[in-house]
Each structure stands twice: as structure tokens, then as C-alpha cells.
N, C-alpha and C positions, 0 to 999 in steps of 0.2 A: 183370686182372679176369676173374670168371667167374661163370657164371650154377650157379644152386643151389635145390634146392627148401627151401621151408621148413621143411619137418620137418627140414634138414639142416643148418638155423642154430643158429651155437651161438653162447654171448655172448659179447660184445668181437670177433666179426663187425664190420666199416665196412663199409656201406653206401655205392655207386658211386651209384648214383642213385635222387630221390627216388622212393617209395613212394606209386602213389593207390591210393583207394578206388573205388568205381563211381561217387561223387555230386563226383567230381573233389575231392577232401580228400588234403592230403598225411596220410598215416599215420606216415611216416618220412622224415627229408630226410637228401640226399645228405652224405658223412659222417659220420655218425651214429654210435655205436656200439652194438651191439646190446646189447640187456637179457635178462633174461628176461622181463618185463616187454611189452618191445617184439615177444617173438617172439610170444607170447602174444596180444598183439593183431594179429596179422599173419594169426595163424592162425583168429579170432574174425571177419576180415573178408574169410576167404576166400581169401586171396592165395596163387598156386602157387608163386612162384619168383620172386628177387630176384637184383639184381647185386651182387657186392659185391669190394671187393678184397683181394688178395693182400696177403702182407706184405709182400717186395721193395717194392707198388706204395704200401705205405699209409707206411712208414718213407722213403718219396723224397718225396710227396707230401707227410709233414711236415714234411723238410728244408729243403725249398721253401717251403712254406708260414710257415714258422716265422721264415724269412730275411726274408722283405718283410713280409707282412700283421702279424705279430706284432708288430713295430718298429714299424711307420707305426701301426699303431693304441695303441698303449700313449704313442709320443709325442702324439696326438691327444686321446685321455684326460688325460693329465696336463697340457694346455691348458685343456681345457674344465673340468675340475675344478678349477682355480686363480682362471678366471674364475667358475664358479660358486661359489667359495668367496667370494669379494670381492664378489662380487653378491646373498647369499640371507645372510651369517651378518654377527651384530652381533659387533663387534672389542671390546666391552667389557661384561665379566659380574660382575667384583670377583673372577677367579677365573683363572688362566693362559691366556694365550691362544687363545683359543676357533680362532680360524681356524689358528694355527698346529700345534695338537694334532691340527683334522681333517685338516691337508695331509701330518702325520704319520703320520694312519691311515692316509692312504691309500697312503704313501709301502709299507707293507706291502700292502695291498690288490693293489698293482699287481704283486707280486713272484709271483705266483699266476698264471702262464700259462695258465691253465684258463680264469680269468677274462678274460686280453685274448682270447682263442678266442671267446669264446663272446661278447663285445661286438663284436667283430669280425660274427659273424654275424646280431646283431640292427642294425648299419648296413647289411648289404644289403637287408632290407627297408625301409629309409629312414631318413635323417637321425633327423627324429621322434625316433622310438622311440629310437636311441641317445644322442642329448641328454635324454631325457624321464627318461631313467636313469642317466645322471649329473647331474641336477641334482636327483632324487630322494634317491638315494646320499647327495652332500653332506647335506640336507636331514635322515636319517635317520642318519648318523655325527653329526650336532652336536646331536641330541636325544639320542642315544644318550652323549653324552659329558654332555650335562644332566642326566640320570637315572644318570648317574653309575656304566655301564658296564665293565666291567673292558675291559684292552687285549683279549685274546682273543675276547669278547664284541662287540668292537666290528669288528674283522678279520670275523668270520663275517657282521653285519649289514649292513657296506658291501658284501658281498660278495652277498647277497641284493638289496640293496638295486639295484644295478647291472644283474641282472642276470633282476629280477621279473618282465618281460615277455618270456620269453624265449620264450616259447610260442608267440608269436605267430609264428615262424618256421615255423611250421607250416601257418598259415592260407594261402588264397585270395588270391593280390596281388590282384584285384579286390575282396574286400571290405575288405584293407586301405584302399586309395585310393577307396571309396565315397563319395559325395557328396550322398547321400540318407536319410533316416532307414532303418533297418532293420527288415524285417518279423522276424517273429516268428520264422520258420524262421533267418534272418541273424543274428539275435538268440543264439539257441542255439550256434550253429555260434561265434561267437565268445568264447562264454565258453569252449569247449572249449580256448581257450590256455592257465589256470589248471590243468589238469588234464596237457595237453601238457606247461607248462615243468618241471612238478613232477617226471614220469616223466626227464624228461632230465638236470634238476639233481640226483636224484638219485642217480644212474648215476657220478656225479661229484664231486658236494657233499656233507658232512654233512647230516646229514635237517632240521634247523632254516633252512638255506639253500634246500633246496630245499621248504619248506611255506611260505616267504610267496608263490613263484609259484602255489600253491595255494590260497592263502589273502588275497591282497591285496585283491580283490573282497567278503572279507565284510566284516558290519559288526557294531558293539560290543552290539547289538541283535539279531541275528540276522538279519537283513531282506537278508542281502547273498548270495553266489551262491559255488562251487558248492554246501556243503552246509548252509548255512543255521547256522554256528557263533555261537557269542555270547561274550561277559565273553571268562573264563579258559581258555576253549576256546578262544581265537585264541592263537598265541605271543605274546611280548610285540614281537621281529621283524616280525612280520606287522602288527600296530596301530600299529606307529612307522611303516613303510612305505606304510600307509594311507592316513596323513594325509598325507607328503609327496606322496602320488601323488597325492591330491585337491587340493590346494593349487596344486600346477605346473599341474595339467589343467586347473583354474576360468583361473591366468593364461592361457591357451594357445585362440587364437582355433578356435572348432569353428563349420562351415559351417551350424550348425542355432543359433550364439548369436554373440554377442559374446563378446571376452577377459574377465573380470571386472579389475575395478581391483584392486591389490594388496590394498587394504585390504578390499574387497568380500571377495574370498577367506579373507580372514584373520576374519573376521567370519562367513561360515560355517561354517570350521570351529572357532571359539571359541562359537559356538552347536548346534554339535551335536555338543559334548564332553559324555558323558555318556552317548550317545542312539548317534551311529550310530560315535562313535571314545572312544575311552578316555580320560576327563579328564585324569588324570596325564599322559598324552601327548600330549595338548592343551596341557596346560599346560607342559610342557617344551619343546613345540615355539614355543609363544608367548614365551618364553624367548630363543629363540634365531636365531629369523626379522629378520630387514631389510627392511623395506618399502622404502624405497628408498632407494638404493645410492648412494655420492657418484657425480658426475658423469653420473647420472640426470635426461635434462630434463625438465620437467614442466610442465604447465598450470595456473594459479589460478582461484580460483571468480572472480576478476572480469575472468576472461581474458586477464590477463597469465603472460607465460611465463616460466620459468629453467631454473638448474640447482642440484642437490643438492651441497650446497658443506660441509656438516658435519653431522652426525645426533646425535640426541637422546639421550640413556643412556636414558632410562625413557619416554618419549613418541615410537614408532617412527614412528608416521605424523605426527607432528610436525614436521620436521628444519627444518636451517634454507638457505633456498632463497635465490640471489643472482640478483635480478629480470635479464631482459635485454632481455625485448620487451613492447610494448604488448599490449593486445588486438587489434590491427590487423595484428600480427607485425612493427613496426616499431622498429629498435632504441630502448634506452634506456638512461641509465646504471646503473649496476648496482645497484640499493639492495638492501642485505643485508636481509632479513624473514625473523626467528627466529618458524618460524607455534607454538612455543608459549607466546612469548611474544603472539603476537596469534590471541585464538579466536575471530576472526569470517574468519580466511585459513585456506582450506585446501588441499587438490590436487583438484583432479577427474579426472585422467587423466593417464598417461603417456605424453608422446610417442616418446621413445627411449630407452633401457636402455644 
């Protein structure tokens, strides 16, 4: 490793450690590869001089790297993506099998080393973010196959799709793990990941991969952030990934709300197809969403409990539940209740997934 002033950075530089600013912001993190892009803004915030290393140091460091973290995370991925395939997609469309075509995207998705690297580093800022983006992923390969995507087409979107929050590798671990609403100034500072993932997906990705990290935050309306884009001015990428990433975040308990109910979620965003997400992609995504999952337990509106024992073809929230416990959580025998065959039963909440 050696130290260098910045006027003497040139691209494809690695960067030995990260990059602050005065207001403590990482600008660049350790690894990194330099841009021009990157050197440009290094030089816009003033910075004299940087670590960075050697080739010997950067061709051992991937050897190694490549050995352990690349392995353990690509098999960890292709867990959680099997499970979220079984968990989020309906097994019947009138049309080749839905779940088995995305496990085949992904089965390419994963062949892309770039991509277990770079999932690899949005798990060290937390769990979260790295499930948050593969259960998006899935969620935006099975509309993408709805809307009836070409294979190459759908490779580049899972690949977006996975790896849309990557920006946030950038930010403040304390306002990652914040616990309190955001002032205004915290506010700003964190949209700057859309802007982050973009510089870095790019350096790396085709441009269509790296514009939904730029673009996931707006909306079909314009009303969304960083630059206020609308309709046709969003990729068609960026609008599929939208919805999934609102859809997961409504399920996903936040210290300022409750989880929403599956169907609550799905109900937002099938009410504001048109408005702040693309209907067509509302609607394909309504296509191919699963409310709940066989062997999902669940709660009834008169307080009795079960589990998800067969689902509906056309009636998702529907499914048909095989009773186990009282309202008192005491057992009982199991009476099967198909709730679309009865519309006065329905689910109020899920207790486990």
C-alpha cells in the first residue's frame, strides 16, 4: 500500500481505506475502484491524499477474498432466493412455471462475480439490506418474466434488482441503525445513496443496471427524489424495482409503524398504480405476488388460528387454511376452511412465515 495525492489518482486505482469528508461521510470505501468520476469528487471535497494499493497487494487480496467471502455468499444467496421464491411467487399462471423460470434466472444471475462482490458488501452493513434485496430481486425477475421480458433483459434486471441499495454502503452506520425519525439535514444525507450506488454500479454495470440505484426512490408521478423524474423518464427497470421495494418495506416492521398485513401492502400498491407506480407494472406485479405462502400460520377474524395448507389460483388472499387452535390458542381438530369458499372468514394477521 501507498499513500498518493490526488491529482495522482488515476482510474481502476483500489482504494486501501475509506474516504471521509469533514461532516464525517464516507466519499469512497475501502476497495473501491477508482472512476473518474470518483476522482472528480475527491477533488471537489478537497481531499489531499489517499491510500491505496499496489497491484501485488490488490491481485492477493482478491485471491483471498475470492476463496472464502465469494463462496459463502453466493451459497447464502442461492438459499435465500429459493426461500424467497416459495415464499413471494404463485406456482400457477396457465403459463410455464413461474417459480421454476425465476430459479433459472437466477441460476445466470449468480454466474456474474461482480454481483456476489458487491452483495457480499451490502451484508456488512446488515442483514436487512442484504435480504431486503433478494427478496426484491425475486419479486422483480417474476414480473419481469410477466411482462414477458426477454432472457438477457431479465439477467440485467435481477441484477439491478439485487443490488439497488448498494449505495447505502456509503452512508453513516449510525444513521443506518437510527431509531428515531430523521431531521431534515438526515433526510438529505440519506437520499445521497441513490446517487452513491449509481457512481459505483456504474464503474461496473451496464448503465441500465446502474440507473435503478438512481432511480428506485422516484415515483410514476414525479413526486419521488433525486431528480424528480416521471412516466417514461423512469426505465422500465427502475418501475418494476419500485414496487417490489415498496411492497417488502410496507411488510417489514419500521420503529415509527407497524409491519403492514400482506394484503394491506398489496392494496397500496394496487391503489396507487397509475399515481406514484406504473399500472402495467402493478398489474403484472399483481399477477404474480403470493400472499401467503403454504405453511404460513395465520390468524382468523374470530380468533382462531391455522396454517396455509393450499392457495387459491385467482383469489390470493383467499387460500384455504386448516384450523389448529381456538381463540384461546388451545388446540383443536383441524377443520379445513376454504375462506373462498366462506366470505364472512378471513385472515387478520400473520403470525409466522
Amino acid at each position: 500500500m501507498r499513500m498518493i495525492r490526488v491529482y495522482e489518482a488515476k482510474a481502476n486505482m483500489v482504494v486501501n481505506k475509506d474516504i471521509y469528508n469533514s461532516d464525517g461521510r464516507v466519499l469512497v470505501a475501502k476497495g473501491v475502484k477508482l472512476t473518474e468520476r470518483y476522482i472528480e469528487r475527491l477533488r471537489d471535497f478537497n481531499v489531499k491524499a489517499i491510500e491505496i494499493l499496489q497491484e501485488q497487494e490488490i491481485r492477493e487480496a482478491h485471491r483471498l477474498a475470492n476463496i472464502d467471502t465469494c463462496k459463502v455468499t453466493k451459497e447464502e444467496l442461492e438459499l435465500h432466493i429459493n426461500r424467497s421464491v416459495k415464499s413471494l411467487i404463485k406456482t400457477s399462471l396457465g403459463k410455464p412455471d413461474l417459480m421454476l423460470q425465476v430459479e433459472e434466472a437466477f441460476d445466470l444471475i449468480l454466474q456474474d462475480q461482480a454481483v456476489v462482490e458487491n452483495m457480499f458488501k451490502t451484508k456488512l452493513i446488515g442483514d436487512r439490506t442484504f435480504f431486503h434485496g433478494v427478496q426484491v430481486a425475486v419479486l422483480a425477475v417474476a414480473t419481469g418474466l410477466q411482462l414477458e421480458l426477454d432472457r438477457p433483459s431479465l439477467t440485467l434486471l435481477g441484477k439491478a434488482a439485487m443490488l439497488f441499495d448498494i449505495g447505502k454502503i456509503f452512508l453513516r452506520r449510525d444513521l443506518l441503525i437510527h431509531q428515531e425519525e430523521y431531521d431534515e439535514t438526515q433526510k438529505l444525507i440519506m437520499q445521497e445513496h441513490t446517487i452513491s450506488g449509481y457512481m459505483l454500479l456504474r464503474s461496473i454495470f451496464p448503465e441500465e443496471v446502474a440507473l435503478v440505484a438512481l432511480q428506485h426512490h422516484e415515483r410514476f408521478n414525479g413526486s419521488g427524489y433525486p431528480r424528480n423524474l416521471s412516466n417514461d423518464e423512469l426505465h422500465l427497470f427502475s418501475r418494476i424495482v419500485s414496487v417490489a421495494d415498496v411492497f417488502i418495506a410496507l411488510k417489514s416492521h419500521r420503529y415509527y409503524r407497524q409491519a403492514f398485513q400482506p394484503y394491506e401492502a398489496l392494496e397500496y400498491i394496487l391503489g396507487a398504480g397509475g399515481y406514484l407506480f406504473d399500472s402495467k407494472v402493478v398489474s403484472a406485479f399483481n399477477e404474480i405476488i403470493v400472499l401467503y405462502a403454504l405453511g404460513t400460520v395465520v390468524q382468523l377474524n374470530d380468533g382462531r388460528s391455522g396454517i396455509v395448507t393450499a392457495l387459491h389460483p385467482v383469489f390470493g388472499q383467499r387460500p384455504e387454511v386448516t384450523v389448529l387452535y381456538d381463540e384461546q390458542m388451545q388446540p383443536i381438530s383441524g377443520e379445513v376452511l376454504d375462506l373462498a369458499a366462506h366470505p364472512t372468514s378471513f385472515i387478520v394477521r400473520v403470525l409466522h412465515e
